[in-house]
DSSP file (Angstrom, degrees, kcal/mol; ACC not computed):
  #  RESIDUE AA STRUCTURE BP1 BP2  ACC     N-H-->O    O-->H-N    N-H-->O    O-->H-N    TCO  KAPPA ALPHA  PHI   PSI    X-CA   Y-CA   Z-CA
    1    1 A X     >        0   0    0      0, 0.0     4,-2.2     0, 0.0     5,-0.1   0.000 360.0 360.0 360.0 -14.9    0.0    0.0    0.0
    2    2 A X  H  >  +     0   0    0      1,-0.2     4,-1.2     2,-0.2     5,-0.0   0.653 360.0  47.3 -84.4 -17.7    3.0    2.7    0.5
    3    3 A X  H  > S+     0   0    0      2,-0.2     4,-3.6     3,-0.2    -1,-0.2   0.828 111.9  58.0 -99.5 -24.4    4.0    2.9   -3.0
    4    4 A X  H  > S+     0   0    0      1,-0.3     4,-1.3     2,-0.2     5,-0.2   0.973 117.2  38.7 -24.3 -60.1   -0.3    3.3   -3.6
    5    5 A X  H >< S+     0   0    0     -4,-2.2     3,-0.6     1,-0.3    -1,-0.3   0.785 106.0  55.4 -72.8 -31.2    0.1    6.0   -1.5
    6    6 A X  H >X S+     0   0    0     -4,-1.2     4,-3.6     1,-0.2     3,-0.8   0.850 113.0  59.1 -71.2 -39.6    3.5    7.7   -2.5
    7    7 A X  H 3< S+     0   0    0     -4,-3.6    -2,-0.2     1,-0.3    -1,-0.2   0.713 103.0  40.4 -79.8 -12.7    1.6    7.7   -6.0
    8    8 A X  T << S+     0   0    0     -4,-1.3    -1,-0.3    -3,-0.6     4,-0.2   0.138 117.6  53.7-107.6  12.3   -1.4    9.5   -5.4
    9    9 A X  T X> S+     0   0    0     -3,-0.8     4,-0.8    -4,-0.3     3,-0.7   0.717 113.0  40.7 -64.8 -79.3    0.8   11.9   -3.3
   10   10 A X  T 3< S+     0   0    0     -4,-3.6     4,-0.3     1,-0.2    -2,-0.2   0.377 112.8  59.3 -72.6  16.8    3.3   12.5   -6.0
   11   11 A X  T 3> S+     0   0    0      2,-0.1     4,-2.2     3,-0.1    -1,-0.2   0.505 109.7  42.7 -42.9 -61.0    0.0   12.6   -8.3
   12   12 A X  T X4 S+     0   0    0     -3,-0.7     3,-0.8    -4,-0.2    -2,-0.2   0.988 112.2  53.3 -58.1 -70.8   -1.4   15.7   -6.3
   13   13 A X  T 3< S+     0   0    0     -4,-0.8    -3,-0.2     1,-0.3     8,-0.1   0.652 103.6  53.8 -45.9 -44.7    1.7   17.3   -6.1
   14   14 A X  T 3> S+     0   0    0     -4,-0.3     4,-0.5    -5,-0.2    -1,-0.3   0.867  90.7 104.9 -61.5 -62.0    2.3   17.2   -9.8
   15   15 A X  T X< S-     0   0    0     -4,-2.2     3,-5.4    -3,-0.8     7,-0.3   0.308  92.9 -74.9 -61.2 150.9   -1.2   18.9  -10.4
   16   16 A X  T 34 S+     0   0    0      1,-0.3     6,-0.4    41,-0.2     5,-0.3   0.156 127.8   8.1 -25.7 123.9   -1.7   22.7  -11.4
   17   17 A X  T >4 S-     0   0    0      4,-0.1     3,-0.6     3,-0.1     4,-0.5   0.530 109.5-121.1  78.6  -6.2   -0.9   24.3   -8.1
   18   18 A X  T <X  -     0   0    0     -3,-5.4     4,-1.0    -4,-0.5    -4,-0.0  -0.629  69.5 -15.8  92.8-147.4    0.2   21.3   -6.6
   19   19 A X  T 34 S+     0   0    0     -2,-0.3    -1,-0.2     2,-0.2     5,-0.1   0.736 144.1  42.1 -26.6 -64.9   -1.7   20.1   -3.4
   20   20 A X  T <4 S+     0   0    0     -3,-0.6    -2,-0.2     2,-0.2     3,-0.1   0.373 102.5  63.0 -88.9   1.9   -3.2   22.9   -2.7
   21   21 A X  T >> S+     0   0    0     -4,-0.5     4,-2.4    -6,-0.3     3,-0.9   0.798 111.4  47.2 -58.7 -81.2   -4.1   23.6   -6.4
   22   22 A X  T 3< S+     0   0    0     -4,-1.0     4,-0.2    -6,-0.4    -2,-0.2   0.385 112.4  51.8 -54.3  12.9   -6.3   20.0   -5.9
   23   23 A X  T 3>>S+     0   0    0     -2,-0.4     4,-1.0    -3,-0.1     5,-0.8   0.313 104.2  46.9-134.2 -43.3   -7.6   21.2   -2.9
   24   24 A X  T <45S+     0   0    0     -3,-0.9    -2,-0.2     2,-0.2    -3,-0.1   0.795 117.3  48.1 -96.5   2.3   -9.0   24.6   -3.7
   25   25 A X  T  <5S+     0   0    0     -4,-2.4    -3,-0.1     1,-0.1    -1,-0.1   0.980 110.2  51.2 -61.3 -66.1  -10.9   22.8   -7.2
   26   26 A X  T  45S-     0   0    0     -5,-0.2    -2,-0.2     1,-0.2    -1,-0.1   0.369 118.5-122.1-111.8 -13.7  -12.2   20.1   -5.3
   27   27 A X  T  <5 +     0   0    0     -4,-1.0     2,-0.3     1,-0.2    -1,-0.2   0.708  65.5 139.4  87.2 -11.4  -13.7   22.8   -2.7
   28   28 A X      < -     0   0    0     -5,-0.8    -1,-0.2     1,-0.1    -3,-0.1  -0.791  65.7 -95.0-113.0 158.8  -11.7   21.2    0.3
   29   29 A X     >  -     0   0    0     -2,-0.3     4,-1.3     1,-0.1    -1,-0.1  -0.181  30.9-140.3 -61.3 135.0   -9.8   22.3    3.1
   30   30 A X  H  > S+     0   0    0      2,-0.2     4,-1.2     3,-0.2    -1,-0.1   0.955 102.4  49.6 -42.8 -59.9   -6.0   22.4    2.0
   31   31 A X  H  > S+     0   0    0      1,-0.3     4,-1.0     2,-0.2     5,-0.3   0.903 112.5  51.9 -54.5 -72.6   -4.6   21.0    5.7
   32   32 A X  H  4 S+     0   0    0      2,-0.2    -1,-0.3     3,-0.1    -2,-0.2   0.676 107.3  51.3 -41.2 -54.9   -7.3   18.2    5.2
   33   33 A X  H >< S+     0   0    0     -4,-1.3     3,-1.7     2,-0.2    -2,-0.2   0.895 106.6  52.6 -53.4 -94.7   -6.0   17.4    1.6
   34   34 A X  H >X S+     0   0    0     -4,-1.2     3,-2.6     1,-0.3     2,-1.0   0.467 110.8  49.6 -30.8 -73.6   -2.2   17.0    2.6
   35   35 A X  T 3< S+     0   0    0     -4,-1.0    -1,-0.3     1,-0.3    -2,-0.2   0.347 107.3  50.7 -56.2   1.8   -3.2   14.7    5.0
   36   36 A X  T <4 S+     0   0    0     -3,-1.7    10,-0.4    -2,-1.0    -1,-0.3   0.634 118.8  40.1-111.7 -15.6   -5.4   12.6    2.7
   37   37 A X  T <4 S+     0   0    0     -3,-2.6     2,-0.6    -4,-0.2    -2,-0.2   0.216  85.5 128.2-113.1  10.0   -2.5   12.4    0.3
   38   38 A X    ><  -     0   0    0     -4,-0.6     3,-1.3     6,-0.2     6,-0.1  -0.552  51.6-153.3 -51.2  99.6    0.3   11.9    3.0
   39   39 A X  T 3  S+     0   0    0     -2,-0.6    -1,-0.2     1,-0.3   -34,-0.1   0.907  87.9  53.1 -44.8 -36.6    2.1    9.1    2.1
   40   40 A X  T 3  S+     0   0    0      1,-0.1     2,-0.6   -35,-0.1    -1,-0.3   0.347  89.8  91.2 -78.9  16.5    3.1    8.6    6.1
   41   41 A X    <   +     0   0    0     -3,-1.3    -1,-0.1     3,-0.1    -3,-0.1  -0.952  41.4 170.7-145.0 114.0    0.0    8.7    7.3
   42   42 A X  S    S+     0   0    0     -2,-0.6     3,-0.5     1,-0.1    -1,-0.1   0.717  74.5  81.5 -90.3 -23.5   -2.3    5.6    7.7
   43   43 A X  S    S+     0   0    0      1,-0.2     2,-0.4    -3,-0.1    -1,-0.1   0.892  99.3  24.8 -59.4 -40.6   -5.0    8.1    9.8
   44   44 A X  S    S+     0   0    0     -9,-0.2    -1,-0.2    -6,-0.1    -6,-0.2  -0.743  75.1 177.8-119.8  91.8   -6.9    9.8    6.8
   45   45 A X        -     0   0    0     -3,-0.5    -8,-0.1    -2,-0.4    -3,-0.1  -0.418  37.8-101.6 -53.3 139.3   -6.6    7.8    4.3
   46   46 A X        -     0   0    0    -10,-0.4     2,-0.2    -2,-0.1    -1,-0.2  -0.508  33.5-129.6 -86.2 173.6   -8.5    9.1    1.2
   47   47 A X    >   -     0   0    0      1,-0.1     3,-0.8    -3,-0.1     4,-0.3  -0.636  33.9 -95.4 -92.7 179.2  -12.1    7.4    0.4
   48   48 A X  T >>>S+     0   0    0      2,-0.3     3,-2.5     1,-0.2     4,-1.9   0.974 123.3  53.8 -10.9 -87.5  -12.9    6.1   -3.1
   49   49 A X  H 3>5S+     0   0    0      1,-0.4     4,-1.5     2,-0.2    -1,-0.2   0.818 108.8  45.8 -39.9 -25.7  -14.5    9.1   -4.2
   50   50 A X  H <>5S+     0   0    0     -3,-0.8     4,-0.5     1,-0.2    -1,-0.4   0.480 113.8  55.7-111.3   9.9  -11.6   11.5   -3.4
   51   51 A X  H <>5S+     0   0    0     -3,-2.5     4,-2.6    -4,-0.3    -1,-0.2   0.897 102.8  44.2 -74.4 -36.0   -9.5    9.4   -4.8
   52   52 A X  H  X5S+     0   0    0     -4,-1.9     4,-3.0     1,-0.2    -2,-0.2   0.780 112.9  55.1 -74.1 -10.4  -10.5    9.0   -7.7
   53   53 A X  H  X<S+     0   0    0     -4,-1.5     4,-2.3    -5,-0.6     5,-0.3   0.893  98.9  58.4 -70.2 -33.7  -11.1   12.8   -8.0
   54   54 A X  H  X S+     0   0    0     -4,-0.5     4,-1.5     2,-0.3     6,-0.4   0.905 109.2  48.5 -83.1 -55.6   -7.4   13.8   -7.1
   55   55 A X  H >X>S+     0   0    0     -4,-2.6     4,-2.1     2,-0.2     3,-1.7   0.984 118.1  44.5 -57.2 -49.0   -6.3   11.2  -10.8
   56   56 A X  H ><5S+     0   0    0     -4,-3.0     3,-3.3     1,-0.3    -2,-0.3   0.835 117.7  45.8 -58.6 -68.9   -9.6   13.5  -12.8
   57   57 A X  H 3<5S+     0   0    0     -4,-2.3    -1,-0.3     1,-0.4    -3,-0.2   0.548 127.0  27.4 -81.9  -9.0   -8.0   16.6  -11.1
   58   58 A X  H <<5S-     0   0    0     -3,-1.7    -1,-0.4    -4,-1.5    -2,-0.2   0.683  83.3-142.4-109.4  -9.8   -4.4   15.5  -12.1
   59   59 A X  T <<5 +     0   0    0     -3,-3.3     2,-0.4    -4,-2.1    -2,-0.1   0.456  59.5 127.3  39.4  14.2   -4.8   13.8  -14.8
   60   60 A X      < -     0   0    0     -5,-0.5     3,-0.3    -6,-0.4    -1,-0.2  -0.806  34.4-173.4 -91.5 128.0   -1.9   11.3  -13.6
   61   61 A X     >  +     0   0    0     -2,-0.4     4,-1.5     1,-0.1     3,-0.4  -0.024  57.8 112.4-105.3  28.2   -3.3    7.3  -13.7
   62   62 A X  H  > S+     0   0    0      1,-0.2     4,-1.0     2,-0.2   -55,-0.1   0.834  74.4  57.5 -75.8 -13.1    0.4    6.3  -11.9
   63   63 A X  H  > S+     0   0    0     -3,-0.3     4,-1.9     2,-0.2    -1,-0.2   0.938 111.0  38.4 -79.0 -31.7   -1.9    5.4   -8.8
   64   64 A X  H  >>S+     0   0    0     -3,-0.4     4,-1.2     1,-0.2     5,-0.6   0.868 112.5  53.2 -84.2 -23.8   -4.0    2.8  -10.9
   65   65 A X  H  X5S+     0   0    0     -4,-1.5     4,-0.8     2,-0.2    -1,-0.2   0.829 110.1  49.6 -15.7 -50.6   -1.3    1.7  -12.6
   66   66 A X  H  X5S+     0   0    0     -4,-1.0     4,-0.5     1,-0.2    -2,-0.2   0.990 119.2  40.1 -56.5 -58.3    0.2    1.2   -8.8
   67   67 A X  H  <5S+     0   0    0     -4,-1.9    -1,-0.2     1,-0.3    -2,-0.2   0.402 107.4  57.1 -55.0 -29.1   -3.1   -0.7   -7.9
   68   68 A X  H >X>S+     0   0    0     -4,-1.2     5,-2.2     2,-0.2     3,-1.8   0.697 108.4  51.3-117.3 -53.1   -3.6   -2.6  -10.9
   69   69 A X  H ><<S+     0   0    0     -4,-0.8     3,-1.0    -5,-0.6    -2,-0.2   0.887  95.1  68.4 -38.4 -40.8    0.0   -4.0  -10.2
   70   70 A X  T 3<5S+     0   0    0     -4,-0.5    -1,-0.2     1,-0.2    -2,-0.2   0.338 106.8  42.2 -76.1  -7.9   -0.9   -4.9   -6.6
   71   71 A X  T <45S-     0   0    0     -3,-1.8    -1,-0.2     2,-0.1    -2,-0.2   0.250 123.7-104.5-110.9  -7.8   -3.2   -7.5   -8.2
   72   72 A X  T <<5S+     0   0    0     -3,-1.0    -3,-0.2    -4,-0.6    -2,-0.1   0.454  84.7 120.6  92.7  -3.2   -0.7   -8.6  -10.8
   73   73 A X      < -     0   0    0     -5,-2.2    -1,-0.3    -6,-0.1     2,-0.2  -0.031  57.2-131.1 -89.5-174.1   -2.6   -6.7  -13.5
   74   74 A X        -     0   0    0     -2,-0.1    -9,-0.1    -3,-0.1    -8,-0.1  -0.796  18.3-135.3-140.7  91.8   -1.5   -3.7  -16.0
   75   75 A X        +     0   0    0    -11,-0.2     2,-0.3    -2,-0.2   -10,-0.1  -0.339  33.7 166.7 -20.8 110.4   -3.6   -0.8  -16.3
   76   76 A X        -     0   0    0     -2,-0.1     2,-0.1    54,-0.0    -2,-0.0  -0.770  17.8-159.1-159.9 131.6   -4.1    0.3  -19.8
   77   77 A X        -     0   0    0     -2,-0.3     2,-0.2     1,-0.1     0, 0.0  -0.494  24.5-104.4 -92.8 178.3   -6.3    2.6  -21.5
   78   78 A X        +     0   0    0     -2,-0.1     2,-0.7     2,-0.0    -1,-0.1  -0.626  34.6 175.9 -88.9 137.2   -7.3    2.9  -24.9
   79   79 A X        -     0   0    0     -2,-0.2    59,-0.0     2,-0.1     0, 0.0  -0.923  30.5-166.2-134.0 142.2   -6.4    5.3  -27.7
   80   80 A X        +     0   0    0     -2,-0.7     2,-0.3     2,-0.1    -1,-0.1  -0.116  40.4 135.7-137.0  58.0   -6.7    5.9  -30.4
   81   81 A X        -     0   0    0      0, 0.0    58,-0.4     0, 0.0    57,-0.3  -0.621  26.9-170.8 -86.3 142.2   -4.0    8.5  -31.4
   82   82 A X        -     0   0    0     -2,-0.3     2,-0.3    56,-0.2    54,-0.1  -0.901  15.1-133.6-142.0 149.2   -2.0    8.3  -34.5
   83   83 A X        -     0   0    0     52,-0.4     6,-0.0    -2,-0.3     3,-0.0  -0.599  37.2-108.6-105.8-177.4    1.5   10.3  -36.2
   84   84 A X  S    S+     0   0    0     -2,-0.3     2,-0.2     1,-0.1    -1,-0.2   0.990  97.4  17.8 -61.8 -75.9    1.4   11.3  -39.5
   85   85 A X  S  > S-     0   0    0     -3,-0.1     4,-1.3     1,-0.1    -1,-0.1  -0.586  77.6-115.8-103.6 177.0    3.6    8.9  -40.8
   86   86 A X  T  4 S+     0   0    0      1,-0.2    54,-0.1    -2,-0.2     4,-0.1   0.486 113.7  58.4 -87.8  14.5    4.9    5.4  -39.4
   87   87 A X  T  > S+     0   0    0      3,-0.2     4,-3.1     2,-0.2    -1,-0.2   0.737 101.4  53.3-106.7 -19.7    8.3    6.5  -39.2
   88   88 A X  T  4 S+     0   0    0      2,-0.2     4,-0.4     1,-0.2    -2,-0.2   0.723 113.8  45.1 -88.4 -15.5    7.5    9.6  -36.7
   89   89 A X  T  X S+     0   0    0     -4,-1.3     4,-1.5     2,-0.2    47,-0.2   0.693 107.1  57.4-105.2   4.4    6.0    7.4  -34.5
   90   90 A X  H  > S+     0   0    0      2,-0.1     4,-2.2     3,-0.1    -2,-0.2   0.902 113.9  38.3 -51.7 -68.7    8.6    4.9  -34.8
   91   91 A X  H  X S+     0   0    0     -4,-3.1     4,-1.1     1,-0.2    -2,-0.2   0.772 111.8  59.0 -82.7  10.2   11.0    7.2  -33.7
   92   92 A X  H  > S+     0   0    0     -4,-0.4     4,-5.0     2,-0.2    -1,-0.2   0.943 110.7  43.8 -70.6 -52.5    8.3    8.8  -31.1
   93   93 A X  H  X S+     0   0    0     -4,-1.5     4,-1.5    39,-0.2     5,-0.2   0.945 116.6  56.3 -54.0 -49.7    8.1    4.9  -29.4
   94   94 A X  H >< S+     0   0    0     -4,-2.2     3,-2.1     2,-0.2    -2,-0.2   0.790 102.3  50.6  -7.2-105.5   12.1    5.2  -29.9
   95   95 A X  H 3X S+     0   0    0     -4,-1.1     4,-2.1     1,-0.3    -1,-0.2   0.638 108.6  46.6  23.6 -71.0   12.5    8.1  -28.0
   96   96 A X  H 3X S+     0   0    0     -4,-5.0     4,-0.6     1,-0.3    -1,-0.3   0.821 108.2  59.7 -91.8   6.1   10.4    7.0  -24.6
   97   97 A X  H <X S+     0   0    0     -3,-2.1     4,-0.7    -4,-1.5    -1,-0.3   0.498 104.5  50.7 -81.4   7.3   12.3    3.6  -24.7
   98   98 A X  H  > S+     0   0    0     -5,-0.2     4,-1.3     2,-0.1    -2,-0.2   0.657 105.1  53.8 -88.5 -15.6   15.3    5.9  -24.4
   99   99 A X  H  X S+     0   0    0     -4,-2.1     4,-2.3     2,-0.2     5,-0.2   0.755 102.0  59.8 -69.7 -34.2   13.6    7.6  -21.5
  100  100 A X  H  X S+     0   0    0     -4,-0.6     4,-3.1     1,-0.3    -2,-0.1   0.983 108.8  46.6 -53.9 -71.1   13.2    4.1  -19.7
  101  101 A X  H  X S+     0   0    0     -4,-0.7     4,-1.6     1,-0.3    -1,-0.3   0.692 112.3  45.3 -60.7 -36.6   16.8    3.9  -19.9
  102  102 A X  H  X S+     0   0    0     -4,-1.3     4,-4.1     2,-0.2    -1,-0.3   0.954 110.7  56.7 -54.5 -48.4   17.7    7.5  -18.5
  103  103 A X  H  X S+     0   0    0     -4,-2.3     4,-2.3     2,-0.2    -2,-0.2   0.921 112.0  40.4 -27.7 -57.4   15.2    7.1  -15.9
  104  104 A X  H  X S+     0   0    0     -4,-3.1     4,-4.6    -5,-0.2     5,-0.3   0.985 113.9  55.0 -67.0 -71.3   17.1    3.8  -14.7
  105  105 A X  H  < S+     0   0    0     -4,-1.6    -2,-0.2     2,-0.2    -1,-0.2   0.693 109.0  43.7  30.4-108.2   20.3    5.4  -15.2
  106  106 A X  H >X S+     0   0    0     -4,-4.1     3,-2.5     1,-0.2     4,-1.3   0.934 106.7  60.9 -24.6 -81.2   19.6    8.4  -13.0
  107  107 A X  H 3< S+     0   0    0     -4,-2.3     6,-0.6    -5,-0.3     4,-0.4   0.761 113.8  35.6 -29.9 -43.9   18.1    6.4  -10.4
  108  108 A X  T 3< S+     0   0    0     -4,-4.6    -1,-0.3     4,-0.1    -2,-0.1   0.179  98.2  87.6-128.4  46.8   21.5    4.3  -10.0
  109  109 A X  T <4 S+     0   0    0     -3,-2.5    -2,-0.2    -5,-0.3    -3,-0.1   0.876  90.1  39.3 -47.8-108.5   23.4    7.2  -10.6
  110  110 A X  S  < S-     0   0    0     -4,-1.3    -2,-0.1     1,-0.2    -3,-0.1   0.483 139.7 -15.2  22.6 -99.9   23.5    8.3   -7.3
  111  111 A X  S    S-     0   0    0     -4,-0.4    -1,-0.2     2,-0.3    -3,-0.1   0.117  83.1-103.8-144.8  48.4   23.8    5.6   -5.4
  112  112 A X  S    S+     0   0    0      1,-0.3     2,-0.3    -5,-0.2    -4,-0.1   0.657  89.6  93.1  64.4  32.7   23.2    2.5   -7.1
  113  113 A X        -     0   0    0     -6,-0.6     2,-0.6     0, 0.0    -1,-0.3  -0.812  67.2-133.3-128.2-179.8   19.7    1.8   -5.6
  114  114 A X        -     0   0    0     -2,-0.3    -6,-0.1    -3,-0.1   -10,-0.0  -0.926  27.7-157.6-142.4  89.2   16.1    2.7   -7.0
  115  115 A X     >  -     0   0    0     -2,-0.6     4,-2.9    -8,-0.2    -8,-0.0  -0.101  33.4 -95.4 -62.7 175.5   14.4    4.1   -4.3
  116  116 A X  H  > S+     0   0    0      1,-0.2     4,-1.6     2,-0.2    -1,-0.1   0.766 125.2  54.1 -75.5 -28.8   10.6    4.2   -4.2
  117  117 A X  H  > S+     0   0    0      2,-0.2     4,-2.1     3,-0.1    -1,-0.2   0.942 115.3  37.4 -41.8 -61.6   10.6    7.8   -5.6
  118  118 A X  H  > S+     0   0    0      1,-0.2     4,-2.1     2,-0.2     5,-0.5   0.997 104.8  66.5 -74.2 -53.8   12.7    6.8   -8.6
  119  119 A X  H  X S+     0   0    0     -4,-2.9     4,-2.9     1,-0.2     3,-0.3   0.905 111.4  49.0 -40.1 -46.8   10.7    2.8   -9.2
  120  120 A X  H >X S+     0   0    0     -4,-1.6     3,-1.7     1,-0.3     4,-1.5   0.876 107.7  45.1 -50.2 -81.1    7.7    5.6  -10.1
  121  121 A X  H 3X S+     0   0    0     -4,-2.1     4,-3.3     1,-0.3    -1,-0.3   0.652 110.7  51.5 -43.1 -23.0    9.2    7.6  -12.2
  122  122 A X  H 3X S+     0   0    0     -4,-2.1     4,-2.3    -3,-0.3    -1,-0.3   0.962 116.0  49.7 -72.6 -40.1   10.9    4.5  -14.4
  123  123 A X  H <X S+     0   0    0     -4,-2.9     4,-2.0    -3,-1.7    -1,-0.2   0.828 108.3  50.9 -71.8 -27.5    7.2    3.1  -14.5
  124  124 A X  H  X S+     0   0    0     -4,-1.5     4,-3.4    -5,-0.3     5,-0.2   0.981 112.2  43.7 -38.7 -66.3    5.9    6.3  -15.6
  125  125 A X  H  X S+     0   0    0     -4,-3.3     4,-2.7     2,-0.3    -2,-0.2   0.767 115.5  47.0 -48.3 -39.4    8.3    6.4  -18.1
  126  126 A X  H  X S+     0   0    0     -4,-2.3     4,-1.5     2,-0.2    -1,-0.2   0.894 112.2  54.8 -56.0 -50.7    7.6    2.5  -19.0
  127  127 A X  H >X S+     0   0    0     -4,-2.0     4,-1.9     2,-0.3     3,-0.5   0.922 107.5  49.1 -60.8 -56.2    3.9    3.5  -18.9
  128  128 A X  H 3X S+     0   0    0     -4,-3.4     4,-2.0     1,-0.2    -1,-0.2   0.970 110.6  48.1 -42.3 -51.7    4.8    6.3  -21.6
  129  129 A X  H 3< S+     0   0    0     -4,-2.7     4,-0.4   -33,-0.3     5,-0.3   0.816 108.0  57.6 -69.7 -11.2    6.6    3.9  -23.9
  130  130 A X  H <X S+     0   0    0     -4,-1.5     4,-2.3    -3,-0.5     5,-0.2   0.992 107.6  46.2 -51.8 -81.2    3.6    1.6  -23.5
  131  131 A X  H  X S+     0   0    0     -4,-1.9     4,-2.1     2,-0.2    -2,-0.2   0.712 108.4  55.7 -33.5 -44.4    1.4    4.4  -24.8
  132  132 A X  H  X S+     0   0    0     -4,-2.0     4,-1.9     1,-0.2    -1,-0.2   0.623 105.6  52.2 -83.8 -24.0    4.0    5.2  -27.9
  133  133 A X  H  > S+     0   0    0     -4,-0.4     4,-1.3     2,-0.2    -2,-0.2   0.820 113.4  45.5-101.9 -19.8    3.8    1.3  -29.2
  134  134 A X  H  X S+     0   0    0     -4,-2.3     4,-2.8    -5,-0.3     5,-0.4   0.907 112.1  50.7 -78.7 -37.0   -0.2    1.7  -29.2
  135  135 A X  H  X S+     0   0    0     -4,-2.1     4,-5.1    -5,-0.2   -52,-0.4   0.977 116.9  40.2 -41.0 -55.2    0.3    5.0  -30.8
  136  136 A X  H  X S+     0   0    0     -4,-1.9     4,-5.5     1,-0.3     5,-0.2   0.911 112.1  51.9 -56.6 -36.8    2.6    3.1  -33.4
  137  137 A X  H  X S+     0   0    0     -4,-1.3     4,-0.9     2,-0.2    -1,-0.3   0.754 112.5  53.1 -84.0 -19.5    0.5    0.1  -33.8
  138  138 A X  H  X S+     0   0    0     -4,-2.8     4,-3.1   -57,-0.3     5,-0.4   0.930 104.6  51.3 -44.3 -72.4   -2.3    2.8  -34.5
  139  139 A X  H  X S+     0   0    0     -4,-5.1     4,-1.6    -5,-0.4    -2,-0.2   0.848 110.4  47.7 -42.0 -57.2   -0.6    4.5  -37.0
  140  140 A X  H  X S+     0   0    0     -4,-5.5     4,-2.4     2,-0.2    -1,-0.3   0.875 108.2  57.6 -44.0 -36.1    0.1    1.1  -39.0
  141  141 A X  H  X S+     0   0    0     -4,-0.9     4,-0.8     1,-0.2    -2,-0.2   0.993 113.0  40.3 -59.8 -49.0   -3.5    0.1  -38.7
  142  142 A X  H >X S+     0   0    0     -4,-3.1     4,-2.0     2,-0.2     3,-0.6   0.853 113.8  50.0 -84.7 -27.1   -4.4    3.2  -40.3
  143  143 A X  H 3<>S+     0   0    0     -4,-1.6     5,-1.6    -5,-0.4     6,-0.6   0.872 113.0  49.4  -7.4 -66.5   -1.7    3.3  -43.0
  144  144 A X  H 3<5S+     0   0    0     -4,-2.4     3,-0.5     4,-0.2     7,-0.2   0.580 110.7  50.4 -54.2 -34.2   -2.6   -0.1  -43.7
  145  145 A X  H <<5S+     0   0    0     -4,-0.8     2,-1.2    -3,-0.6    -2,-0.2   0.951 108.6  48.6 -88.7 -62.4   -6.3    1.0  -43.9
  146  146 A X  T  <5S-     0   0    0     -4,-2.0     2,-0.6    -5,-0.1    -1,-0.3  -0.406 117.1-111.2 -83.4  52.3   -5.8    4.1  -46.4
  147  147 A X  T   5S+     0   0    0     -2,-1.2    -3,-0.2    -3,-0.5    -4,-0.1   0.030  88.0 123.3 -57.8  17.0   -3.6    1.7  -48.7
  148  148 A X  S   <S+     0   0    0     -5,-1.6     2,-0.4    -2,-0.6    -4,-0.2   0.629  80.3  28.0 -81.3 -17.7   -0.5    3.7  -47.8
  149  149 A X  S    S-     0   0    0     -6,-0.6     2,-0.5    -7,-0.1    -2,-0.1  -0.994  89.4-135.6-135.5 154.2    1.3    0.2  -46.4
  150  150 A X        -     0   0    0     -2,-0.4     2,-0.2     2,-0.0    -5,-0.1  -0.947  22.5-119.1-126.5 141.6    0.0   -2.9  -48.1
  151  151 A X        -     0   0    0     -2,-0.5     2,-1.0    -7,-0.2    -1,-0.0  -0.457  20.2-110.7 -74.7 139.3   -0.7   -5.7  -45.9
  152  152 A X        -     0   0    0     -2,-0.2    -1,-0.1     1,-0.0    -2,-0.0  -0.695  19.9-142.6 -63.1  93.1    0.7   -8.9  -45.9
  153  153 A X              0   0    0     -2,-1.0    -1,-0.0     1,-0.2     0, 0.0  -0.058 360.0 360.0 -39.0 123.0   -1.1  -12.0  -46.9
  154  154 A X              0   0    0      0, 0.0    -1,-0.2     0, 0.0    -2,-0.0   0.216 360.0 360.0 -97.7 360.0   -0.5  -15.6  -45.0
């Protein structure tokens, strides 16, 4: 449950304004928010509902991602984003598996552990390149579809 919690912390913070940015949409008491997204703190716990409002108000899924993990699952939505061609989103997908690998990097930069901080960010980043090979696999479907790649026959 701690990295749950570390994610819909570092989920708030991330949003416009932070913490207290998600606090003064949502209509609730700042102090009361920190304390609902305190990772150390087992005493206010959010409910359901303000959790899932704190992912709408951030637009960050890294907490169901977290969650979905914690069950052995993968969180993964659907999209249906496309590049122009199949070679810019080739090198787009490129690109954030080269982020994996700075991510990691970084992380044992340092000192040559991957603290709980850093294990998010690399899964963010995994979670990006995720996103970039649905993009890609878009972009061929529709290529393929406007006759611009011709499919292969078995």
């Amino acid at each position: 449950m701690d990295d749950l919690y570390l994610a819909l912390h570092n989920s708030a913070a991330s949003a416009k304004g932070g913490i207290t940015g998600v606090a003064k949409r949502m209509g609730w008491k700042v102090q009361r928010t920190i304390n609902k997204v305190n990772p150390n703190d087992e005493h206010d716990e959010p409910k359901l509902g303000e959790f899932v409002a704190i992912l709408n108000d951030s637009e960050n899924l890294q907490p169901i991602e977290v969650l979905c993990e914690m069950f052995g699952g993968r969180f993964a939505t659907r999209t249906h984003e496309s590049r122009g061609t199949v070679i810019e989103a080739v090198l787009h997908a490129s690109s954030e598996h080269g982020d994996i690998h700075h991510a990691i990097e970084g992380a044992l930069a340092n000192d040559g552990v991957i603290d709980a901080s850093e294990m998010l960010e690399i899964l963010k980043e995994i979670s990006e390149a995720r996103d970039a090979l649905a993009v890609l696999e878009n972009t061929v479907r529709e290529k393929c579809e406007q006759g611009h790649i011709t499919r292969i026959k078995q």
